[in-house]
OpenMM code with the backbone's topology and positions (N, CA, C; nanometers):
from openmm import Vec3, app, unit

residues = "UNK UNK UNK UNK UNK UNK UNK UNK UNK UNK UNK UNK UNK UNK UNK UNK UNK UNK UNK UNK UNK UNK UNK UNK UNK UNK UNK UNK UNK UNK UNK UNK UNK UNK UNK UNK UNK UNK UNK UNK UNK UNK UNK UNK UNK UNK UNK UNK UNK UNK UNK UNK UNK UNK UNK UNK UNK UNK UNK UNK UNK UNK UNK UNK UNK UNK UNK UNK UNK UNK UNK UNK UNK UNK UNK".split()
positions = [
    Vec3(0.0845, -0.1186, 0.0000),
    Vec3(0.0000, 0.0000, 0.0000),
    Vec3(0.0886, 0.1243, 0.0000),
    Vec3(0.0521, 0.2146, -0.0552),
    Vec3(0.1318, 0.3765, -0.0536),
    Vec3(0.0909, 0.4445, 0.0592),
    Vec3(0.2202, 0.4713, 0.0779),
    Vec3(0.2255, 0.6068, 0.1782),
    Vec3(0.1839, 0.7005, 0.2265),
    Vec3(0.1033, 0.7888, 0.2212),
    Vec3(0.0697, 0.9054, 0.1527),
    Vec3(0.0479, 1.0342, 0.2634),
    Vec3(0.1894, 1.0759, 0.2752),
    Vec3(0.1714, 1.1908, 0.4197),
    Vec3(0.0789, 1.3282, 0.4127),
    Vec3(0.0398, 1.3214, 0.5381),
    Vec3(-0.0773, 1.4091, 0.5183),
    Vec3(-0.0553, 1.4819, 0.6055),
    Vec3(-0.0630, 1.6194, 0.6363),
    Vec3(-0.0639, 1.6896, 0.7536),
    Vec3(-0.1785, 1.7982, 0.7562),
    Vec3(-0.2250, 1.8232, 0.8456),
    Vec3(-0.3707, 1.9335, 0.9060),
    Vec3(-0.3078, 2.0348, 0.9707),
    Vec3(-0.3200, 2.1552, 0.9266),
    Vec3(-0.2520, 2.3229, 0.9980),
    Vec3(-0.4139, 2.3644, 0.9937),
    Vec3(-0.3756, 2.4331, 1.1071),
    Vec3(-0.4954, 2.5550, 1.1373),
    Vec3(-0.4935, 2.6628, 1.0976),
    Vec3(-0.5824, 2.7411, 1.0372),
    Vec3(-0.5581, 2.8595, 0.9840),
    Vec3(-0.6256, 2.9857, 1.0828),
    Vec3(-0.7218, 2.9606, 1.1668),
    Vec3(-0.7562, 2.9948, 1.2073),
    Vec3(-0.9126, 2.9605, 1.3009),
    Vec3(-0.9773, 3.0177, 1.4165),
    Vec3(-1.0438, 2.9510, 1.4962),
    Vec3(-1.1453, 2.8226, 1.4064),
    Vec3(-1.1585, 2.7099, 1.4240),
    Vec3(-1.2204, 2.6162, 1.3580),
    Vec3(-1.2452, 2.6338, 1.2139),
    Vec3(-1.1411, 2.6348, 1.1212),
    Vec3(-1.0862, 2.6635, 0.9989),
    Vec3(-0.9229, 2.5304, 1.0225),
    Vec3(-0.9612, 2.4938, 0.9170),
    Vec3(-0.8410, 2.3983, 0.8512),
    Vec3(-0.7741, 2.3651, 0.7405),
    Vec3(-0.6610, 2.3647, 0.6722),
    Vec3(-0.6183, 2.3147, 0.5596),
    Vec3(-0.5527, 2.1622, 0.5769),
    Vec3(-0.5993, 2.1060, 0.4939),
    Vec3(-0.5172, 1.9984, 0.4667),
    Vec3(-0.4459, 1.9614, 0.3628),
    Vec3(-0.2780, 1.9225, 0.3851),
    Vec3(-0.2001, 1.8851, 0.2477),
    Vec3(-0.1914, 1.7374, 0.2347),
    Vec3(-0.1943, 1.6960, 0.1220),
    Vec3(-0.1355, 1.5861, 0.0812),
    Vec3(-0.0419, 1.5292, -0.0093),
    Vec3(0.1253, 1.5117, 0.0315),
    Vec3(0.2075, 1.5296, -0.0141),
    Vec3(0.2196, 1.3661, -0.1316),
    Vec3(0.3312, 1.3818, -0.2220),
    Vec3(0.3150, 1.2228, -0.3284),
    Vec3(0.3255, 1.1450, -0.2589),
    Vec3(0.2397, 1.0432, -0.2821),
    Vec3(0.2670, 0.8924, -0.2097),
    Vec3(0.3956, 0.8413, -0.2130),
    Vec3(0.4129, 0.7490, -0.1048),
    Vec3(0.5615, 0.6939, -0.1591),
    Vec3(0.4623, 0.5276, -0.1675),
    Vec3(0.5640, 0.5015, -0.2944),
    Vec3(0.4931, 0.3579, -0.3290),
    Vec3(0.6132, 0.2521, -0.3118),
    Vec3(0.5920, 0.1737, -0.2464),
    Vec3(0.6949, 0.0709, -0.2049),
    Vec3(0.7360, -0.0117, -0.3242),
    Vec3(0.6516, -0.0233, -0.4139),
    Vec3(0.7001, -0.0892, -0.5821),
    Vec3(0.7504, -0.0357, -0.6175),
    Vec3(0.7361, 0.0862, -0.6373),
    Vec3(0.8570, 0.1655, -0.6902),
    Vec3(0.9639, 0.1907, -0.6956),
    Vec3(0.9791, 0.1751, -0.5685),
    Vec3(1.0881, 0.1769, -0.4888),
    Vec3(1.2265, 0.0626, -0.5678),
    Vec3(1.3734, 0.1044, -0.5508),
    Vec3(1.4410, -0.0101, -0.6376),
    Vec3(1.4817, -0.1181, -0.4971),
    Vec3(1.5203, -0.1992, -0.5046),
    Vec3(1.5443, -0.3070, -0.3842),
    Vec3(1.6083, -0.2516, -0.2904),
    Vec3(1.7024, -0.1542, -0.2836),
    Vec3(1.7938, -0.1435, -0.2303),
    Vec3(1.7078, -0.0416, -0.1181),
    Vec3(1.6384, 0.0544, -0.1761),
    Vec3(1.5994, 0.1532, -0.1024),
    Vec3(1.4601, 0.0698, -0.0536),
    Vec3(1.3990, -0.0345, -0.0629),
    Vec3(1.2979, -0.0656, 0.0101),
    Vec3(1.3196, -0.1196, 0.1437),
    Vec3(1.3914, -0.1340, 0.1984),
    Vec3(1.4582, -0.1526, 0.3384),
    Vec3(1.4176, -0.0671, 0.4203),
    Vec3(1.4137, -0.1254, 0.5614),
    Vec3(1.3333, -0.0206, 0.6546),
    Vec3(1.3823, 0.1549, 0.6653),
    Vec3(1.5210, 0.1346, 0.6731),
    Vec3(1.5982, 0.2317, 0.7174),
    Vec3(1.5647, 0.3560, 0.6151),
    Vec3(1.6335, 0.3343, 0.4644),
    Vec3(1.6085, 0.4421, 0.3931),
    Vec3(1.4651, 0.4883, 0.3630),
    Vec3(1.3688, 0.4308, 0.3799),
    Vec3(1.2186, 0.4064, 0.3831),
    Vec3(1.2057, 0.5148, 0.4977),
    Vec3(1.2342, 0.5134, 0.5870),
    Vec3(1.1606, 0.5523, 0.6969),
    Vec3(1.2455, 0.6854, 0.6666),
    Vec3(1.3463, 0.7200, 0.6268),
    Vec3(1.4071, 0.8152, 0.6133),
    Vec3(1.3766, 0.9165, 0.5093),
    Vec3(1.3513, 0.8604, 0.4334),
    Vec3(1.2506, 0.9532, 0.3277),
    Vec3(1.1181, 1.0203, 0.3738),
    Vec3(1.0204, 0.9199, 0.4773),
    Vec3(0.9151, 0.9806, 0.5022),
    Vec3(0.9789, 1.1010, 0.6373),
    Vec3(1.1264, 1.0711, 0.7025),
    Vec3(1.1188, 1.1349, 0.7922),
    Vec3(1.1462, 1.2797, 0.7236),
    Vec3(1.2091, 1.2922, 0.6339),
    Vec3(1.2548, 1.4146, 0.5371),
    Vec3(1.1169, 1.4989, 0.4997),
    Vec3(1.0216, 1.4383, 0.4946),
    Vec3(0.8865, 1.4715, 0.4375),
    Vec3(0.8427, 1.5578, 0.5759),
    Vec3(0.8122, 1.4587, 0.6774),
    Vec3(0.7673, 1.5177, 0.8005),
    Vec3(0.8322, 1.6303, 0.8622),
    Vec3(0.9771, 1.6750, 0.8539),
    Vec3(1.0823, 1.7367, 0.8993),
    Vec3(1.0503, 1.8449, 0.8245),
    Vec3(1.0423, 1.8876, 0.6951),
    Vec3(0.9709, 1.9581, 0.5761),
    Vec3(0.8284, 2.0448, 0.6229),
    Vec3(0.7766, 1.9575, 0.6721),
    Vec3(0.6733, 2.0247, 0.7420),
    Vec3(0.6410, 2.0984, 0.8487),
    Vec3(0.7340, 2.0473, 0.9108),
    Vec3(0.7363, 2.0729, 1.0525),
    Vec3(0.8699, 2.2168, 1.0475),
    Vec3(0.9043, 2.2319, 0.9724),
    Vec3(0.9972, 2.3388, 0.9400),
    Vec3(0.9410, 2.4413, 0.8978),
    Vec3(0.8420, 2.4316, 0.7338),
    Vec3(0.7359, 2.4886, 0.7353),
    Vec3(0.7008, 2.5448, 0.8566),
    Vec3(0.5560, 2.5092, 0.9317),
    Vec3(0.4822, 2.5571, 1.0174),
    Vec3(0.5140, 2.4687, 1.1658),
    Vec3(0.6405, 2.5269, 1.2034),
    Vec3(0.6466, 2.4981, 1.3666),
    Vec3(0.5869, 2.5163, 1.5027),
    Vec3(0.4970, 2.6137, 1.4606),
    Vec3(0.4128, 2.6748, 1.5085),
    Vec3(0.3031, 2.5733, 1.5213),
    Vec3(0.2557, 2.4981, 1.4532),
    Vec3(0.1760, 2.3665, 1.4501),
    Vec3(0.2228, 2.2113, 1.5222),
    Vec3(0.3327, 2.2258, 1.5677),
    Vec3(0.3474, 2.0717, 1.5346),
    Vec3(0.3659, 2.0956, 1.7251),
    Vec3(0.3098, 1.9488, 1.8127),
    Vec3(0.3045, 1.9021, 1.9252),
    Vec3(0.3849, 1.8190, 1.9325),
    Vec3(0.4344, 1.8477, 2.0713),
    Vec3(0.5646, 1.7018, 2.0939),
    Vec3(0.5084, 1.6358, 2.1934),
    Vec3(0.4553, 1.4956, 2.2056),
    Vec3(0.3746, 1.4570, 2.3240),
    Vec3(0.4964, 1.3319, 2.3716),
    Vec3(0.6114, 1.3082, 2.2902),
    Vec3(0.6964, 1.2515, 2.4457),
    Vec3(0.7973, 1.3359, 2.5514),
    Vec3(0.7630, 1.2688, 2.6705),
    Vec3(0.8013, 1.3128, 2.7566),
    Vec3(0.9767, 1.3035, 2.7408),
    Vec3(1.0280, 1.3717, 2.6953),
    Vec3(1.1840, 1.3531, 2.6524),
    Vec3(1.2381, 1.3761, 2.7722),
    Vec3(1.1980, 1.5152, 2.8610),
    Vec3(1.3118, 1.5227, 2.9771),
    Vec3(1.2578, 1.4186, 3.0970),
    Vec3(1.1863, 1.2795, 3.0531),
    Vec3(1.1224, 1.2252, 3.2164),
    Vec3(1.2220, 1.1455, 3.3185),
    Vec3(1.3788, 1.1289, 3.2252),
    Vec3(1.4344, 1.0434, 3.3312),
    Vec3(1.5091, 1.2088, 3.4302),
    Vec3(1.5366, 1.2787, 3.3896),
    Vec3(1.5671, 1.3725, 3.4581),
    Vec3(1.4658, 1.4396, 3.5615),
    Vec3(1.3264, 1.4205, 3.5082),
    Vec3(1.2484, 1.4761, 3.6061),
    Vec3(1.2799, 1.3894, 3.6959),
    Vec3(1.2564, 1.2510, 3.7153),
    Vec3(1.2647, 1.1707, 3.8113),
    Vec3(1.4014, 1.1789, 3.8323),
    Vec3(1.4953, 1.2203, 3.8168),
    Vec3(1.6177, 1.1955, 3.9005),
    Vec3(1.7191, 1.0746, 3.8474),
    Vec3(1.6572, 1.0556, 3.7242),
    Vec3(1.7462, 0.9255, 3.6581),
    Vec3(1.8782, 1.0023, 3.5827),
    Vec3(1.9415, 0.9055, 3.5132),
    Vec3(2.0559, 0.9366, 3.4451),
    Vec3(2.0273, 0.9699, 3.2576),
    Vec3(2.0274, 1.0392, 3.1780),
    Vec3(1.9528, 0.9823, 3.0702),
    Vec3(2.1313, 0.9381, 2.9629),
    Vec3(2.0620, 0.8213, 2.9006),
    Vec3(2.1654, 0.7698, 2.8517),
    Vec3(2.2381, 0.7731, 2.6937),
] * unit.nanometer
topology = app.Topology()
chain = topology.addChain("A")
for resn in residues:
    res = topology.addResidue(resn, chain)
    for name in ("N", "CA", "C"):
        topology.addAtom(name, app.Element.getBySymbol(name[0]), res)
């Protein structure tokens, strides 16, 4: 199945745009690059793109600093 990244920005109070960027199609793809790694790296280039775009939009919901809150070591 294809890819197909999508992201939702607000334009304003209950107002929305939505994009939808080219699919990535895994057939297409030549052998070499269908592997997890460069795969996931392409869509991360896409998402990163966006999020560069409109930073102003994008939520970070992991807790990155939690071993420090608790007093752990982070590694």
């Amino acid at each position: 199945a294809a890819l197909v990244p999508t992201f939702s920005f607000g334009l304003k109070l209950c107002c929305y745009t939505v994009r939808y960027e080219e699919p990535l199609v895994v057939e297409d793809l030549t052998a070499g690059v269908r592997v997890d790694v460069p795969l996931t790296t392409r869509y991360m280039k896409i998402l990163e793109t966006a999020i560069r775009g409109r930073p102003d939009q994008w939520l970070w919901y992991h807790d990155r600093w939690k071993q420090l809150r608790l007093g752990g070591v982070l590694a």
